[in-house]
C-alpha positions in Angstrom: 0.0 0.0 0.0 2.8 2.4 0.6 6.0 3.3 -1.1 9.5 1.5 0.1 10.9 4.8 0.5 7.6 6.0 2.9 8.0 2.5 4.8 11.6 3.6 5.7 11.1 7.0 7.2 8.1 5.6 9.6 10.5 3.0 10.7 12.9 5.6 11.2 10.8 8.0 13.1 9.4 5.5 15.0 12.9 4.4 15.8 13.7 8.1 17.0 10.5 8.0 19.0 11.5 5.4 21.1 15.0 6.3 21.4 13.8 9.4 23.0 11.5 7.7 25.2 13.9 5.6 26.6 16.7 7.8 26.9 14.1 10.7 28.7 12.7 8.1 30.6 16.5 7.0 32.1 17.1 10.5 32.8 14.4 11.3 34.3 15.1 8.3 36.9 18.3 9.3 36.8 17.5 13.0 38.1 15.0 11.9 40.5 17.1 8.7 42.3 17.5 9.2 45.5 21.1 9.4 45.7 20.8 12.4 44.2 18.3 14.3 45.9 18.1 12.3 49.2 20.2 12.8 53.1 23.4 10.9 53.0 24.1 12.0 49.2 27.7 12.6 50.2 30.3 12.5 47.0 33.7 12.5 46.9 35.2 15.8 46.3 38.3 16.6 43.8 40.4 17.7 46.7 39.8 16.3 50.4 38.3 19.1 52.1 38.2 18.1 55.9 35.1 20.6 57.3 36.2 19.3 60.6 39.1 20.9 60.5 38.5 24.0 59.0 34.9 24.8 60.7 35.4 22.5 63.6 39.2 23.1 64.8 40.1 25.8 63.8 36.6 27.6 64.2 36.4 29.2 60.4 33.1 31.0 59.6 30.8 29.5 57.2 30.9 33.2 55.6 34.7 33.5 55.3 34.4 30.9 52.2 30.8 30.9 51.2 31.0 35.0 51.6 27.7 35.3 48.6 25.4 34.0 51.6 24.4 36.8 53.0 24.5 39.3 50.2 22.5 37.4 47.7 20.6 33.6 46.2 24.0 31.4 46.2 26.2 30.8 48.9 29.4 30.8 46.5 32.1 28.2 46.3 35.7 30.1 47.2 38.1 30.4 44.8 41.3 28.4 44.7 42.7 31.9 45.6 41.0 32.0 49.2 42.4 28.5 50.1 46.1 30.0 48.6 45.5 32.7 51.7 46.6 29.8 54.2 48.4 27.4 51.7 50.5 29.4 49.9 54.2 28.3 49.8 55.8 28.2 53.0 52.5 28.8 55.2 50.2 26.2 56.4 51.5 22.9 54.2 50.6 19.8 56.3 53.3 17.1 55.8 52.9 13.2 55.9 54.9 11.1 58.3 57.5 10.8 55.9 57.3 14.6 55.5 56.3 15.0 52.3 53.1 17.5 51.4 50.0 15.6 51.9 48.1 14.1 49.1 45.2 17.0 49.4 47.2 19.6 49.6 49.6 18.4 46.5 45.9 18.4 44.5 45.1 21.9 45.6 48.8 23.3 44.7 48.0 21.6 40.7 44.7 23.4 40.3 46.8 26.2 41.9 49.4 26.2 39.5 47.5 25.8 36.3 45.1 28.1 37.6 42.1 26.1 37.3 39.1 26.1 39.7 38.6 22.9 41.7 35.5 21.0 40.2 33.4 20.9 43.4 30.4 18.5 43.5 27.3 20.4 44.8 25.9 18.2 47.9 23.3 20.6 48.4 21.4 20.9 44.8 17.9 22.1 44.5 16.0 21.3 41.1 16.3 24.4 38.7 12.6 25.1 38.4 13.0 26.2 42.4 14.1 29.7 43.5 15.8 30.1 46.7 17.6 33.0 48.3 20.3 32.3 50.7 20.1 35.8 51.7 16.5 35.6 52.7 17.3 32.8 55.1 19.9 34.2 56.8 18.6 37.8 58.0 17.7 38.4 61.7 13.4 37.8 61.1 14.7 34.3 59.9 16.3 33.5 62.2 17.7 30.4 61.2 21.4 29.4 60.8 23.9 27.7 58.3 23.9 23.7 60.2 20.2 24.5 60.2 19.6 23.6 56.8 23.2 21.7 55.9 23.7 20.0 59.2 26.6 20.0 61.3 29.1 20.7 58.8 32.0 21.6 61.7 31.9 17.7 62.5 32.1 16.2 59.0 35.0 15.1 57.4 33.5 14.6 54.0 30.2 16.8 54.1 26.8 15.2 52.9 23.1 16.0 52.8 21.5 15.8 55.7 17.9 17.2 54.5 16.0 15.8 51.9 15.7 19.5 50.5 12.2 18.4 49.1 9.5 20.6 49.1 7.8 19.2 51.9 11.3 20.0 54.5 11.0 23.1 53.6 7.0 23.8 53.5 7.2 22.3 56.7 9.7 24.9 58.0 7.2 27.7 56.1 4.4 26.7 57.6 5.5 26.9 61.2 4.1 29.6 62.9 5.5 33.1 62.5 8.0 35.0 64.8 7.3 37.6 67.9 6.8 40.7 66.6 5.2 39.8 63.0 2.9 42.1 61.4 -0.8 40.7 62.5 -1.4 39.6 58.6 1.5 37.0 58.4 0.2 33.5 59.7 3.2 31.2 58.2 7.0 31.6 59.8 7.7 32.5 55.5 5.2 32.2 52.5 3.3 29.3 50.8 2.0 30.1 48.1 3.8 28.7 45.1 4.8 31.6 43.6 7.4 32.2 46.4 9.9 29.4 45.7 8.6 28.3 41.6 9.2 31.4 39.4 
């Protein structure tokens, strides 16, 4: 009934159809598994970054390397130039028992010297259709702080999610009731409607 040439296009467009069923269908799976949206996602970073040290012995400020927090949406990821501050060449340079610079360090000198940034792997990743202001969370009618959210970060060697970060952990945070001193209008702790975090 229909030509050769007719016969071969519907095979391949039918072809392509399922190709890009099965390959959306994967990704979609892939983007929703709960390794990577779930508490405990907790991947191995480029260069050993010991929180426990930094936050927890020495007593660093979350703000002294994720400075963007309070001024605007992302927290920021420091520059290879801010850890350079400590580990420059003949400051802080932890040695190994044999005294040689330790493995993490040796990494953070490479990315140093080819002036690359270090790849981080975002632990804490929110979907992209969801808006969310680091800023906003952090002011004094918020009152909330950093470990709030990301746990206690100053005790983890290797960091990793703690909070689902799913709408409902934070709806149920919004919906808590609001502060002392809120006008008489506000009944949540922070907005609900969707408009607020889905713009």
């Amino acid at each position: 009934m229909f030509t050769r040439k007719f016969d071969r296009r519907v095979r391949v467009l039918v072809g392509v159809l399922a190709f890009s069923l099965v390959f959306g269908s994967s990704f979609g799976v892939y983007v929703l598994w709960g390794a990577n949206q779930e508490r405990g996602f907790q991947p191995e970073q480029p260069v050993y970054f010991p929180h426990s040290v930094m936050a927890g012995k020495h007593e660093m400020d979350c703000l002294y390397c994720h400075s963007q927090a309070e001024k605007g949406a992302q927290a920021g990821i420091p520059p290879v130039e801010l850890c350079m501050k400590c580990h420059a060449e003949g400051k802080i340079q932890p040695k190994d028992h044999r005294g040689e610079v330790k493995e993490s360090i040796a990494k953070l000198l490479e990315y140093w010297e080819k002036k690359e940034p270090i790849p981080w792997v975002k632990v804490h990743d929110l979907a992209d259709f969801v808006y969310f202001d680091h800023s906003r969370h952090l002011t004094e009618e918020a009152g909330l702080e950093c470990a709030d959210c990301h746990g206690d970060v100053e005790n983890m060697d290797r960091v990793e999610r703690v909070n689902s970060l799913k709408m409902g952990w934070c709806l149920d945070c919004h919906k808590e009731p609001p502060p002392d001193g809120a006008p008489a209008w506000q009944k949540t702790r922070a907005p609900i409607h969707c408009a607020a975090c889905h713009r």
